[in-house]
N, C-alpha and C positions, 0 to 999 in steps of 0.2 A: 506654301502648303506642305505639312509633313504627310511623310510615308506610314504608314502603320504599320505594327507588324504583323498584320494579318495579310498585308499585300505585301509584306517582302516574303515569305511564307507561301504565300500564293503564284509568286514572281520566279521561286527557287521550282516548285512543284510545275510550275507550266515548263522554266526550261529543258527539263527534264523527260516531259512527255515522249513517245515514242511516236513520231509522226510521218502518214507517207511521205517516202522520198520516190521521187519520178523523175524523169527527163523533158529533153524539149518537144516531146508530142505525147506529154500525160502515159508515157508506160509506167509502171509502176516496176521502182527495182529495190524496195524493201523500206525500211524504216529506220530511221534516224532520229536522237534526240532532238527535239526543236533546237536551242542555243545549236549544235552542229551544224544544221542547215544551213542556219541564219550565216557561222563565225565565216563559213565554207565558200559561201555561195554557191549553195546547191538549192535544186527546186525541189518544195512541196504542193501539196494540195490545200489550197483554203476554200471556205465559206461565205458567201454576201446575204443575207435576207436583207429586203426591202419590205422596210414594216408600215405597212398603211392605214386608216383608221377608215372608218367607213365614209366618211367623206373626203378622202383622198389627198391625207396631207400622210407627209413621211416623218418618221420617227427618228431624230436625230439624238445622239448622245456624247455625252464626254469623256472619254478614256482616262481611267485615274494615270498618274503619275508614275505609278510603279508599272506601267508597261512598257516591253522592251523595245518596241521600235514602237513612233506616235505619239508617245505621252503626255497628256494632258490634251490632245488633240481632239476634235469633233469628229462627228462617225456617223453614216448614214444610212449604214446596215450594221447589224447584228452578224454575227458570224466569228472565225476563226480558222485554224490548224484540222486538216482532215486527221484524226488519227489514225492510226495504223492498220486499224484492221476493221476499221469505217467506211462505209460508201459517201459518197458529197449528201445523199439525201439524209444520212441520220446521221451526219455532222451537222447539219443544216439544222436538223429538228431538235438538236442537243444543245445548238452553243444557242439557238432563240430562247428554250429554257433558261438555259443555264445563266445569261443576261440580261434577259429583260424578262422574264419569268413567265413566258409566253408558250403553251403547251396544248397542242390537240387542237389547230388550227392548219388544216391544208396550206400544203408550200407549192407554189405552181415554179415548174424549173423554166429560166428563161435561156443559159446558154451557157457556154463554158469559154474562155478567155487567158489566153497568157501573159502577165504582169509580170514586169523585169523590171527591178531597182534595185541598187545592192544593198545587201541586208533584207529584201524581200522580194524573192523570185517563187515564184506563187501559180502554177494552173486553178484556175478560179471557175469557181461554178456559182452561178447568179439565180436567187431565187426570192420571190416575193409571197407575201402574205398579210391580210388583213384581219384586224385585230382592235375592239372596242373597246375592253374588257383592261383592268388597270394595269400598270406595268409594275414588277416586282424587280428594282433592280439589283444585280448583284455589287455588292460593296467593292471589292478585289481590284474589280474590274471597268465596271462604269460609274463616275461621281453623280450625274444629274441626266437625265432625257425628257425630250418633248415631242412634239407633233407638232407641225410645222407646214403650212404650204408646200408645195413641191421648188416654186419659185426662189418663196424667202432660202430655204436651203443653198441652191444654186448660185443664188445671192452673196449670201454671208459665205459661200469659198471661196468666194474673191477675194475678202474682207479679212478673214479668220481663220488660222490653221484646223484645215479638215484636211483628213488620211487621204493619201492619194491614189490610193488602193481602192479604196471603197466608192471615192467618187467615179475613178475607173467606170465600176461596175456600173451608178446613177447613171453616168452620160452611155454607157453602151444601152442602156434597158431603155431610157428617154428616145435615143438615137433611132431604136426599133419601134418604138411605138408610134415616131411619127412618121 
């Protein structure tokens, strides 16, 4: 599969972003380019939505190829990179736009979590929402999305490379729900 260059483009502009940078109990001690984070191993602030359809399956997608950590991988939230001068709820409400073209739909917050991997150290804030209405996705960044049982999800990340980040978040919101 080739790169476009509207996703190397998109690839050069995301590493560039100014994104919170925090420590290891979420304080916030200013803003760093993302690539710095990342090269550094220093922690940010990300995003999860959990996107459900009214009959209760979840919205899984595939990360195109020009993303920097995961590419080409399967994703079972929506979300991203707190920015800088973002709270977790309108990064949450930005990057569900801004990826699956999903706007003006209540986000219910479920919790906040700290994910350590190198190349992605992440205080993560977990937040779900339900959604009928079609999905518009953005090209840059996701190739293809569906809805999906919550099982077959669970499923196929045994089988097929999905983020392990995001599944984090599934098995911590699953975990509490039962």
């Amino acid at each position: 599969m080739l790169i476009s260059q509207a996703e190397v483009a998109h690839r050069a502009a995301s590493d560039a972003e100014l994104i919170a940078w925090v420590d290891e109990q979420d304080t916030l001690l200013g803003a760093k380019p993302r690539i710095e984070l990342r090269e550094q191993g220093l922690i940010g602030r990300g995003t999860y939505i959990l996107l459900f359809n009214s009959a209760g399956e979840l919205c899984v997608h595939q990360r195109t190829l020009s993303k920097a950590i995961y590419p080409g991988y399967w994703d079972v939230a929506a979300g991203g990179m707190v920015a800088a001068q973002e709270s977790y709820e309108q990064s949450a409400a930005r990057e569900l736009e801004e990826e699956l073209g999903v706007s003006g739909v209540p986000l219910s917050f479920h919790e906040r979590f700290f994910f350590d991997q190198p190349g992605n150290r992440l205080w993560c804030a977990v937040f779900s929402a339900v959604w009928d209405g079609p999905l518009r996705l953005q090209p840059e960044e996701v190739s293809q999305a569906r809805f999906v049982p919550l099982a077959t999800a669970l499923e196929e990340s045994l089988r097929i490379a999905y983020c392990p980040d995001s599944l984090a978040a599934l098995n911590r919101f699953v975990d509490r729900r039962a």
